[in-house]
CHARMM-style PDB file with segment names, atoms N, HN, CA, C and O in Angstrom:
ATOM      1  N   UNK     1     115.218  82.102 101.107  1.00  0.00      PROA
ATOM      2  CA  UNK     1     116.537  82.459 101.583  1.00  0.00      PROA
ATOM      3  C   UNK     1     117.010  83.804 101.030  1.00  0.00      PROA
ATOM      4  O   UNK     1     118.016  84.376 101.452  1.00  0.00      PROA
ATOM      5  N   UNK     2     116.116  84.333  99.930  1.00  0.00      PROA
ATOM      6  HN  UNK     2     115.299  83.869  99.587  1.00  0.00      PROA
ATOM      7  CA  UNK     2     117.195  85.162  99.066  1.00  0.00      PROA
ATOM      8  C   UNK     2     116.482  86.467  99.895  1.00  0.00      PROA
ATOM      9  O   UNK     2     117.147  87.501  99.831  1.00  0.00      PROA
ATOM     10  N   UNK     3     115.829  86.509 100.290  1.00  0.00      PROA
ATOM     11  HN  UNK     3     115.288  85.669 100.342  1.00  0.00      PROA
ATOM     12  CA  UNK     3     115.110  87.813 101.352  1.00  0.00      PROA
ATOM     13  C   UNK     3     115.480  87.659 102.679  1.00  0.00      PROA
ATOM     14  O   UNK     3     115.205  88.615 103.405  1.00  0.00      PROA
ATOM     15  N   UNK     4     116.108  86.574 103.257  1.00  0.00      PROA
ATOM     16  HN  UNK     4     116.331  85.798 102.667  1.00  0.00      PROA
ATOM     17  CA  UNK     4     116.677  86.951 104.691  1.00  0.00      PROA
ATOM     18  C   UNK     4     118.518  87.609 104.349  1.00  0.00      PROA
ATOM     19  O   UNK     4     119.256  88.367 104.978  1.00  0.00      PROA
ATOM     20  N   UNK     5     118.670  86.808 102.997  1.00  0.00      PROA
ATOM     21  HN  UNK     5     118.071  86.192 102.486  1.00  0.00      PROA
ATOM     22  CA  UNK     5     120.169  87.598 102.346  1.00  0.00      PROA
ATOM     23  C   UNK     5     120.300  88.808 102.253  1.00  0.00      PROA
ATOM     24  O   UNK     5     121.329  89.470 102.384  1.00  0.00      PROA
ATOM     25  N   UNK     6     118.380  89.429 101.827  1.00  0.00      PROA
ATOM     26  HN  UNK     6     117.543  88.892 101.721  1.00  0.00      PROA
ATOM     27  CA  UNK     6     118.746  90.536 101.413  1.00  0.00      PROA
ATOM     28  C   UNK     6     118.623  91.758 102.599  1.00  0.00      PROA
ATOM     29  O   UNK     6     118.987  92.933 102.541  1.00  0.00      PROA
ATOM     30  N   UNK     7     117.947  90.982 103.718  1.00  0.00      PROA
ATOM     31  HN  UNK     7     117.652  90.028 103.765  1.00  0.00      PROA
ATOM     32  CA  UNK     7     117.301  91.810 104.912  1.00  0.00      PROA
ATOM     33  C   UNK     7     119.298  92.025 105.694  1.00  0.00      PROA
ATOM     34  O   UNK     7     119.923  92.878 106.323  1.00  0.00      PROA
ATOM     35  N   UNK     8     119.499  90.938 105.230  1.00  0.00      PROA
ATOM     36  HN  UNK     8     118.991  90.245 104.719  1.00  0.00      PROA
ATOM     37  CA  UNK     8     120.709  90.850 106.443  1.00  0.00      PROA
ATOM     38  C   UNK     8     121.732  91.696 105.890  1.00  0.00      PROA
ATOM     39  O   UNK     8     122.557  92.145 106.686  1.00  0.00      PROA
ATOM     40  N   UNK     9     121.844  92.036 104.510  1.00  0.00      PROA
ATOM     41  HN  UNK     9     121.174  91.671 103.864  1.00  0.00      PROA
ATOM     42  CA  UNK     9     122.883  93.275 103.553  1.00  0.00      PROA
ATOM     43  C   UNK     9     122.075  94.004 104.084  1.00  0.00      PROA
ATOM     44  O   UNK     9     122.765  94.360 105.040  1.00  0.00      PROA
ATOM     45  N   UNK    10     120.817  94.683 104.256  1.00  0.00      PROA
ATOM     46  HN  UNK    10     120.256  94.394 103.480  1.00  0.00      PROA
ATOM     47  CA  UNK    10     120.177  95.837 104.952  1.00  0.00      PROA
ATOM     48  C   UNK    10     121.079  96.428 106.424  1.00  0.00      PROA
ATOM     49  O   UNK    10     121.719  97.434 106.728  1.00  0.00      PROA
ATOM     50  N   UNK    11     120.585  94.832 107.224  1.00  0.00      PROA
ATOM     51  HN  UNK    11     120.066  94.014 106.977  1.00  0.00      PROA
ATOM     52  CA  UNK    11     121.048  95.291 108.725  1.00  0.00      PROA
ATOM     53  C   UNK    11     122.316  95.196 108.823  1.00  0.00      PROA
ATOM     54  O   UNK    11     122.609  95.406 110.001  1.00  0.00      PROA
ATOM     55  N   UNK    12     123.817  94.856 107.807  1.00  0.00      PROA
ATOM     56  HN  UNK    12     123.579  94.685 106.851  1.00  0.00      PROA
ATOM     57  CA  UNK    12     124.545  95.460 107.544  1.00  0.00      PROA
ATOM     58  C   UNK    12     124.970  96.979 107.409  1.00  0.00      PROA
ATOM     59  O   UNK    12     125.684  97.588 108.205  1.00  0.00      PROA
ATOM     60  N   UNK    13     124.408  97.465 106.273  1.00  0.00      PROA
ATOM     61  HN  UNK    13     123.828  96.970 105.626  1.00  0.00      PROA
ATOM     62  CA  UNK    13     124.372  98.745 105.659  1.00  0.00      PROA
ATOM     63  C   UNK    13     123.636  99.574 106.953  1.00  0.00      PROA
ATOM     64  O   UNK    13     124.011 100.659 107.397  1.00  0.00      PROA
ATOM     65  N   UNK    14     123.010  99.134 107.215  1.00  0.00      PROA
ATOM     66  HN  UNK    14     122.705  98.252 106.855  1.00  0.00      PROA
ATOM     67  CA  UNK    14     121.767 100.303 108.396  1.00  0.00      PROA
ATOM     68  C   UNK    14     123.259 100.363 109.693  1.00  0.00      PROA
ATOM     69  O   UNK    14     123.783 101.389 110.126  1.00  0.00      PROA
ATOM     70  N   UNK    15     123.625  98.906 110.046  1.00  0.00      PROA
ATOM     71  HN  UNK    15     123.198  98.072 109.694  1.00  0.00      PROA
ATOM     72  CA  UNK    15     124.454  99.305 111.266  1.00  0.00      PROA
ATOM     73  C   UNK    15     125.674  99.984 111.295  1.00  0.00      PROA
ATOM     74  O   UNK    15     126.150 100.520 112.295  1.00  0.00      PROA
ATOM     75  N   UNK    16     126.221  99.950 110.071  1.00  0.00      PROA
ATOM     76  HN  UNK    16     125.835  99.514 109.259  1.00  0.00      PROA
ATOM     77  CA  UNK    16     128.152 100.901 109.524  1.00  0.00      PROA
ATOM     78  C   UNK    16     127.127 102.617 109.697  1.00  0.00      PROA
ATOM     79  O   UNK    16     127.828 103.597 109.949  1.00  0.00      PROA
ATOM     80  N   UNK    17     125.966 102.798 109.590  1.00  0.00      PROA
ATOM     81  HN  UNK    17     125.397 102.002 109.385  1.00  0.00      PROA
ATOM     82  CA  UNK    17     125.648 103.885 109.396  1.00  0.00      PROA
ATOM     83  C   UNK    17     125.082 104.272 111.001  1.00  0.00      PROA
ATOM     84  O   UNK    17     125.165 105.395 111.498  1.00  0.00      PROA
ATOM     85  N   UNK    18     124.683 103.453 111.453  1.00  0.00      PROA
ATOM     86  HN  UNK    18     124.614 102.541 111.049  1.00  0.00      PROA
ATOM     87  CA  UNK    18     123.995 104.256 113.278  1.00  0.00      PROA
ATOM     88  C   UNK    18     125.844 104.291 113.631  1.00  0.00      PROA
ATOM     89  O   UNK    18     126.280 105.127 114.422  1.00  0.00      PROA
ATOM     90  N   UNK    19     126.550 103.533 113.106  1.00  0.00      PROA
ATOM     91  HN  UNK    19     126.197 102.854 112.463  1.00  0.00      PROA
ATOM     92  CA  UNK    19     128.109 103.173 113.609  1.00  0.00      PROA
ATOM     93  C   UNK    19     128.906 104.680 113.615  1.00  0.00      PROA
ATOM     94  O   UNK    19     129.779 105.173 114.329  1.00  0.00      PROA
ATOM     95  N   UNK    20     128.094 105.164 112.373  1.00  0.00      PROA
ATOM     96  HN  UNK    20     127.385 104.764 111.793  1.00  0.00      PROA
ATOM     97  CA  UNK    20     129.385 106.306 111.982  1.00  0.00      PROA
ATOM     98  C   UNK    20     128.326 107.607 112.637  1.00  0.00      PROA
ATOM     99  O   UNK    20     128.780 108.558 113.274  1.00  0.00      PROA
ATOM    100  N   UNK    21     126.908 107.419 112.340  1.00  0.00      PROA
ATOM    101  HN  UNK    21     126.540 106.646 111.823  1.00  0.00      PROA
ATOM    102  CA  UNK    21     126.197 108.453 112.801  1.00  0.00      PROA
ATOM    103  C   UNK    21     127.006 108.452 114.784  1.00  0.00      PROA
ATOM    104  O   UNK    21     127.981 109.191 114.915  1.00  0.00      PROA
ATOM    105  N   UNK    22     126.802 108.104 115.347  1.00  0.00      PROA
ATOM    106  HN  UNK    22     126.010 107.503 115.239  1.00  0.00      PROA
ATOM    107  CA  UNK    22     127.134 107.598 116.685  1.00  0.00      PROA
ATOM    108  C   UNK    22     128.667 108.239 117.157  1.00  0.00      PROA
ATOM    109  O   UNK    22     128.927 108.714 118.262  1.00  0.00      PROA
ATOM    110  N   UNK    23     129.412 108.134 116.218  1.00  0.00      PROA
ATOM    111  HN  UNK    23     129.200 107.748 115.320  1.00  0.00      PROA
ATOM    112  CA  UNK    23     130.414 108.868 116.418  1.00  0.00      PROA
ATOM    113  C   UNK    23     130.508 110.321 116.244  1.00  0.00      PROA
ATOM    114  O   UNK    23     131.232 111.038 116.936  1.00  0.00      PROA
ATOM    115  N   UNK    24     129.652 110.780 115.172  1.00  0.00      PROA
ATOM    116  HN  UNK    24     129.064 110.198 114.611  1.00  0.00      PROA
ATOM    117  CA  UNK    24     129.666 112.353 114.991  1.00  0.00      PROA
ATOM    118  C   UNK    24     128.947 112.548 115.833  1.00  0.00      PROA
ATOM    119  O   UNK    24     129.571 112.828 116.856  1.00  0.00      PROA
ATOM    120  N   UNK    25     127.471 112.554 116.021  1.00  0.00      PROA
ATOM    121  HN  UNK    25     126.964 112.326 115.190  1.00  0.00      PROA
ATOM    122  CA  UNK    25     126.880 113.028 117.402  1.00  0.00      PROA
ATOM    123  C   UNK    25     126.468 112.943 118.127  1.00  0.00      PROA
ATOM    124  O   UNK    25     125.741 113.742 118.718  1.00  0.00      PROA
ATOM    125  N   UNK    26     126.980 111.235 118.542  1.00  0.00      PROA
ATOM    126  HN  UNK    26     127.570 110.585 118.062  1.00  0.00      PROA
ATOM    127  CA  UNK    26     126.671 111.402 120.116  1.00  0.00      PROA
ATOM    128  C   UNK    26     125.645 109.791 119.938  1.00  0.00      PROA
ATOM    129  O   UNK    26     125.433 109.200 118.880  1.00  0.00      PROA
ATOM    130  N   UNK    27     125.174 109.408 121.278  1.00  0.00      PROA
ATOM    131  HN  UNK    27     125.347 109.889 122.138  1.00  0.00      PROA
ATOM    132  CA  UNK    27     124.325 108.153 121.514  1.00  0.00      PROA
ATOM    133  C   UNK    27     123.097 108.855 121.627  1.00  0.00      PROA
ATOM    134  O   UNK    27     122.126 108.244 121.182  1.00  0.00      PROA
ATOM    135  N   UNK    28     122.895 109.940 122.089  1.00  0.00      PROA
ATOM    136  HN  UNK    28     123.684 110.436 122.451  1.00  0.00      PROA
ATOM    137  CA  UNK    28     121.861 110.694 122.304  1.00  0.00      PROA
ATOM    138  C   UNK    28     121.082 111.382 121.354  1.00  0.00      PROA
ATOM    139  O   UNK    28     119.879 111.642 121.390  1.00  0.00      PROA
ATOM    140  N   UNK    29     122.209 111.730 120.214  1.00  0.00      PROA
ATOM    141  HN  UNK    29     123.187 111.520 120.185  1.00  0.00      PROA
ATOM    142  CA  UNK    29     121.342 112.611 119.856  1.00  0.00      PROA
ATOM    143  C   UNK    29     119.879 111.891 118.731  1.00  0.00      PROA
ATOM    144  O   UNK    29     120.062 110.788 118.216  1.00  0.00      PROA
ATOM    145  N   UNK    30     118.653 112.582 118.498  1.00  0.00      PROA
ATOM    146  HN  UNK    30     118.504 113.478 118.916  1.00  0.00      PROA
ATOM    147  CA  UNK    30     117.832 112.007 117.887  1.00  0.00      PROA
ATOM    148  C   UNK    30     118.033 111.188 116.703  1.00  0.00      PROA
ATOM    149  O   UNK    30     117.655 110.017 116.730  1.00  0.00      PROA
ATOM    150  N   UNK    31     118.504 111.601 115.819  1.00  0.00      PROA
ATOM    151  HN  UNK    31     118.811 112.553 115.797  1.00  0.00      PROA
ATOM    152  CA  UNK    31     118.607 111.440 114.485  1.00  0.00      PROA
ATOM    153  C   UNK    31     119.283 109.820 115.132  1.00  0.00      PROA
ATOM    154  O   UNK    31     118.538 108.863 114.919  1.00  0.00      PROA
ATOM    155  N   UNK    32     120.681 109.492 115.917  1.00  0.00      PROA
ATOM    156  HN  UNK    32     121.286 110.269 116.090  1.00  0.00      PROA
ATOM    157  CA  UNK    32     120.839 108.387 116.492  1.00  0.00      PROA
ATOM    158  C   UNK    32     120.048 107.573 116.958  1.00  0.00      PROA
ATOM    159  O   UNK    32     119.804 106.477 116.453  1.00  0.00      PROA
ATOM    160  N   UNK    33     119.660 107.928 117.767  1.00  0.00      PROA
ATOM    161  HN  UNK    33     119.858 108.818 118.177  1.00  0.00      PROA
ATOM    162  CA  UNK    33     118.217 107.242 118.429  1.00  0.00      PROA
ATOM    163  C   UNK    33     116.776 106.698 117.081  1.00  0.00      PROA
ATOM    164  O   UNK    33     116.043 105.742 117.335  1.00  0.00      PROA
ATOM    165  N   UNK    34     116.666 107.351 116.016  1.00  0.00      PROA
ATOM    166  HN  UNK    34     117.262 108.127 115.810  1.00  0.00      PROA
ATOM    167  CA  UNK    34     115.679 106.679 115.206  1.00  0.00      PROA
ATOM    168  C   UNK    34     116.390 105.948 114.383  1.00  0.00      PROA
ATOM    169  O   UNK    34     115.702 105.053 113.892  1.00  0.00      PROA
ATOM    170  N   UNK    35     118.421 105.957 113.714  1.00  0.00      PROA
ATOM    171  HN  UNK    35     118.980 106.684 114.112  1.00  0.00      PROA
ATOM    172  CA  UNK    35     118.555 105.096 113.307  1.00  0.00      PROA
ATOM    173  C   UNK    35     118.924 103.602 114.073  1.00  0.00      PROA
ATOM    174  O   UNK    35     119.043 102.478 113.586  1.00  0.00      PROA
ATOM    175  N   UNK    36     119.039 104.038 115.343  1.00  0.00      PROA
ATOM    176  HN  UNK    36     118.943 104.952 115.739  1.00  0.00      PROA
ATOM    177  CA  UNK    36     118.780 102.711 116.131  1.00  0.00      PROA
ATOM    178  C   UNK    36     117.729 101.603 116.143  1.00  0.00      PROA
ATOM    179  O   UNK    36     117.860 100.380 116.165  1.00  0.00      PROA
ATOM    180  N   UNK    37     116.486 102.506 116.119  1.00  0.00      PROA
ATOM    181  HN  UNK    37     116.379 103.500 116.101  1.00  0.00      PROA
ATOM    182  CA  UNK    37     115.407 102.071 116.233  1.00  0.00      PROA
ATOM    183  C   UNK    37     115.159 101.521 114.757  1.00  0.00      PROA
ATOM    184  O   UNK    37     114.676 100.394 114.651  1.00  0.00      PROA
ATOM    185  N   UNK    38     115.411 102.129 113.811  1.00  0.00      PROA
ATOM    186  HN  UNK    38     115.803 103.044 113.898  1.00  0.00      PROA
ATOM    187  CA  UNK    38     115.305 101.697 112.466  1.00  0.00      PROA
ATOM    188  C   UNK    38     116.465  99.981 112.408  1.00  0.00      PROA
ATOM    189  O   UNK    38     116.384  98.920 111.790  1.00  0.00      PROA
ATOM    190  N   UNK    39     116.913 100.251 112.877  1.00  0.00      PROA
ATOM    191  HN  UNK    39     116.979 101.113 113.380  1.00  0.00      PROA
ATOM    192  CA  UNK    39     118.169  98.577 113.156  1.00  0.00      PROA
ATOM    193  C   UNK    39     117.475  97.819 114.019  1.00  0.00      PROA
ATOM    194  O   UNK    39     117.578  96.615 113.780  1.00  0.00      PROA
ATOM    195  N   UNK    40     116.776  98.112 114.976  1.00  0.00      PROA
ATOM    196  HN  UNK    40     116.692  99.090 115.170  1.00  0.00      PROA
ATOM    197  CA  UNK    40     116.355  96.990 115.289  1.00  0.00      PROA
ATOM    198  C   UNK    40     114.997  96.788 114.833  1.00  0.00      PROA
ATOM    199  O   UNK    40     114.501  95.904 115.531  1.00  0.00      PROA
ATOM    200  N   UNK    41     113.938  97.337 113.722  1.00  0.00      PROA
ATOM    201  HN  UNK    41     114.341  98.055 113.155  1.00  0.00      PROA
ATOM    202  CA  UNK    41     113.309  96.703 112.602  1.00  0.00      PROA
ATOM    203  C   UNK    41     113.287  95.909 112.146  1.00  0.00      PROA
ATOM    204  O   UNK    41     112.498  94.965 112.110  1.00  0.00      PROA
ATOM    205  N   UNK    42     114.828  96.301 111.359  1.00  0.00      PROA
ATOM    206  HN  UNK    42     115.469  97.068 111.389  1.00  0.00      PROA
ATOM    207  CA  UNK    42     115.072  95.524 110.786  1.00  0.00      PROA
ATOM    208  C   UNK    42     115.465  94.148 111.284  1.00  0.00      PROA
ATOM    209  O   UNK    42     115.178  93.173 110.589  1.00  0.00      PROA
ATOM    210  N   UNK    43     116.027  94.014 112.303  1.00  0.00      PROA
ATOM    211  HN  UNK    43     116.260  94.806 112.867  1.00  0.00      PROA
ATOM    212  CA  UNK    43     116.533  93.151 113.058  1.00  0.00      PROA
ATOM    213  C   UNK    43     114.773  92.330 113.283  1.00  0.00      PROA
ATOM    214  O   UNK    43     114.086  91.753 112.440  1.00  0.00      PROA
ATOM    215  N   UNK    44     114.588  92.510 114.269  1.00  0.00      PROA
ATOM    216  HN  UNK    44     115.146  92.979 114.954  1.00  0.00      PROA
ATOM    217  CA  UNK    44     112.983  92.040 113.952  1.00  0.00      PROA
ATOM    218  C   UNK    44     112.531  91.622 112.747  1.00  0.00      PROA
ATOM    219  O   UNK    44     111.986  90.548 113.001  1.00  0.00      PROA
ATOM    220  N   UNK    45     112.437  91.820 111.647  1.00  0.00      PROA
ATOM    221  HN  UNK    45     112.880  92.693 111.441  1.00  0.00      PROA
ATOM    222  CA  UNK    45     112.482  91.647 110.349  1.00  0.00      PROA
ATOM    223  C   UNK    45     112.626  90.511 110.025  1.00  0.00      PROA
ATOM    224  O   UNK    45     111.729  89.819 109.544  1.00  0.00      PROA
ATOM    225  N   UNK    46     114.118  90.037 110.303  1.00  0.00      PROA
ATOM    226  HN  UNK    46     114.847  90.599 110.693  1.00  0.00      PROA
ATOM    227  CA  UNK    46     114.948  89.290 109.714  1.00  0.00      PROA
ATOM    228  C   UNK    46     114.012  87.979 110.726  1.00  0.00      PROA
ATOM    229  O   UNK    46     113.548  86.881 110.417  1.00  0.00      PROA
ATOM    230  N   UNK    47     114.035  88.529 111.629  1.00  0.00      PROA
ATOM    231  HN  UNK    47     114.412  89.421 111.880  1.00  0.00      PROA
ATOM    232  CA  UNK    47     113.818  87.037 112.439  1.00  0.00      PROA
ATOM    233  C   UNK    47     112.706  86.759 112.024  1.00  0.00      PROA
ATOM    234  O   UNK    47     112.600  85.726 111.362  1.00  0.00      PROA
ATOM    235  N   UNK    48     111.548  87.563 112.269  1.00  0.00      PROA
ATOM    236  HN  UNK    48     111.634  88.402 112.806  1.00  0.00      PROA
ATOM    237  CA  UNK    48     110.633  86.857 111.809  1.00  0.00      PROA
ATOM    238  C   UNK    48     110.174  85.896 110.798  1.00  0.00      PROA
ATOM    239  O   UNK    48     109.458  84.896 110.768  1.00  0.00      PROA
ATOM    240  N   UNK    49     111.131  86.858 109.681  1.00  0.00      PROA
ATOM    241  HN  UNK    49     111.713  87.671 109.705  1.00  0.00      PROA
ATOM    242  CA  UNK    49     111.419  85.863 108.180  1.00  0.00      PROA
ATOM    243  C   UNK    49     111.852  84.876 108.309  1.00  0.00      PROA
ATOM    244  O   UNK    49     111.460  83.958 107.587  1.00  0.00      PROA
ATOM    245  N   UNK    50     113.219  84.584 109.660  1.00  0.00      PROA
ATOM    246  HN  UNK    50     113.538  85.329 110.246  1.00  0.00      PROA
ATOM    247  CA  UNK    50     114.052  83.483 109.979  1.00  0.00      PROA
ATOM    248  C   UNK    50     113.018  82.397 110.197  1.00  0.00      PROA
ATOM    249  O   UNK    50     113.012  81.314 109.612  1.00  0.00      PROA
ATOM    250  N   UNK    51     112.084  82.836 111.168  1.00  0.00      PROA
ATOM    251  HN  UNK    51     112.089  83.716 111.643  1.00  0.00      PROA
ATOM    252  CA  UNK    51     110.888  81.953 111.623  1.00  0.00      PROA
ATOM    253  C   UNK    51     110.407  81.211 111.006  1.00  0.00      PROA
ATOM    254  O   UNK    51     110.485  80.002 111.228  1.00  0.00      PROA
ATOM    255  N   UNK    52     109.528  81.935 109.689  1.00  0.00      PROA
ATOM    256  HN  UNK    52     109.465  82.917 109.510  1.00  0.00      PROA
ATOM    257  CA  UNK    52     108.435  82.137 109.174  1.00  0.00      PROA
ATOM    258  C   UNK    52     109.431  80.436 107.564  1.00  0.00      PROA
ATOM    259  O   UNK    52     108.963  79.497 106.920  1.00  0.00      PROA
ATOM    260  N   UNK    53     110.868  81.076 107.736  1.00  0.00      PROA
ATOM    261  HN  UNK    53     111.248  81.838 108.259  1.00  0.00      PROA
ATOM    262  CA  UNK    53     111.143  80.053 106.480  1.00  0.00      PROA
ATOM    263  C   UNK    53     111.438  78.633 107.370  1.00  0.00      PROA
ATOM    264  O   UNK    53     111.360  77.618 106.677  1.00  0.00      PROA
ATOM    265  N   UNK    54     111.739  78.432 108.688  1.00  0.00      PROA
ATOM    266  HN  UNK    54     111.802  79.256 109.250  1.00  0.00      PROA
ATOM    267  CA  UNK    54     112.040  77.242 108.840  1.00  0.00      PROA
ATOM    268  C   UNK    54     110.919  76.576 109.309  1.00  0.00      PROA
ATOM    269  O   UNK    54     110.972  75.361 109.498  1.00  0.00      PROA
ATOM    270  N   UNK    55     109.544  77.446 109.599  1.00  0.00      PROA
ATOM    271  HN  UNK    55     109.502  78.433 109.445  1.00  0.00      PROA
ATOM    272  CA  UNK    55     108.471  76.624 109.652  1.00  0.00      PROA
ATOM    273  C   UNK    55     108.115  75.891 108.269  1.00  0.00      PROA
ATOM    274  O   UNK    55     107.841  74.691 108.250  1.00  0.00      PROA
ATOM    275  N   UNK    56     108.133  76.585 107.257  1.00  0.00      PROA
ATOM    276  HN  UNK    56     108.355  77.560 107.272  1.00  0.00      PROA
ATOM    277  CA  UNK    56     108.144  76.214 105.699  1.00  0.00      PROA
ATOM    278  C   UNK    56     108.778  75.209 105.678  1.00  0.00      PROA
ATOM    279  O   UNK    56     108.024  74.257 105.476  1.00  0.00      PROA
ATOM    280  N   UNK    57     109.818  74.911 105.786  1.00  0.00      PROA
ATOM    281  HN  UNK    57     110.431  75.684 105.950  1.00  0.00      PROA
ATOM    282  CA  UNK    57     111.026  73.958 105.632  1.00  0.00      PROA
ATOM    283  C   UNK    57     110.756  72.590 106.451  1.00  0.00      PROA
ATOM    284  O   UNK    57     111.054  71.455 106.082  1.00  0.00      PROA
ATOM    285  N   UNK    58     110.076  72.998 107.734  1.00  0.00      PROA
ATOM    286  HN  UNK    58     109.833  73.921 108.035  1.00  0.00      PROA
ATOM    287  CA  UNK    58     109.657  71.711 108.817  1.00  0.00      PROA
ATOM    288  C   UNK    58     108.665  71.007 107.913  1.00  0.00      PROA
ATOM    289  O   UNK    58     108.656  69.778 107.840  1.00  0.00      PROA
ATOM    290  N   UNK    59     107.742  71.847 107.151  1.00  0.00      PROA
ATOM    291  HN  UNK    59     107.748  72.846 107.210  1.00  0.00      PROA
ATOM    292  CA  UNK    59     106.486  71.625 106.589  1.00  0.00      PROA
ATOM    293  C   UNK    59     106.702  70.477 105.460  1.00  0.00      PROA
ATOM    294  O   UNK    59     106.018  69.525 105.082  1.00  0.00      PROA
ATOM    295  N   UNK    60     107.983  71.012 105.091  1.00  0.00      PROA
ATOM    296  HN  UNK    60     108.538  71.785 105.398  1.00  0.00      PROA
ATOM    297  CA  UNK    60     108.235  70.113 103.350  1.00  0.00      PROA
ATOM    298  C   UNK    60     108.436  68.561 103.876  1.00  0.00      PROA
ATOM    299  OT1 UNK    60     108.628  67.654 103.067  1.00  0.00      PROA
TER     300      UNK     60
END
């Protein structure tokens, strides 16, 4: 649990930042576009971990 806590303070912190990047320049511009892509990583991330612990958990 303590690594999907910590993935999910990530995709917190990552999204206030594509949030504020997005406003200074734009949806378009690059630097936007890779921290997007960097959020949904992470996002991916998380789930998989989500996955990966409640198969564990079915297991016990």
């Amino acid at each position: 649990m303590e690594q999907l806590e910590g993935i999910q303070k990530q995709i917190e912190t990552e999204r206030a930042r594509l949030n504020q990047m997005e406003e200074q320049y734009g949806r378009l511009d690059p630097g936007v576009i890779r921290q997007s892509r960097r959020l949904d990583e992470l996002i991916n991330e998380y789930l998989k971990a989500e996955i990966s612990s409640k198969q564990l958990d079915s297991k016990s």
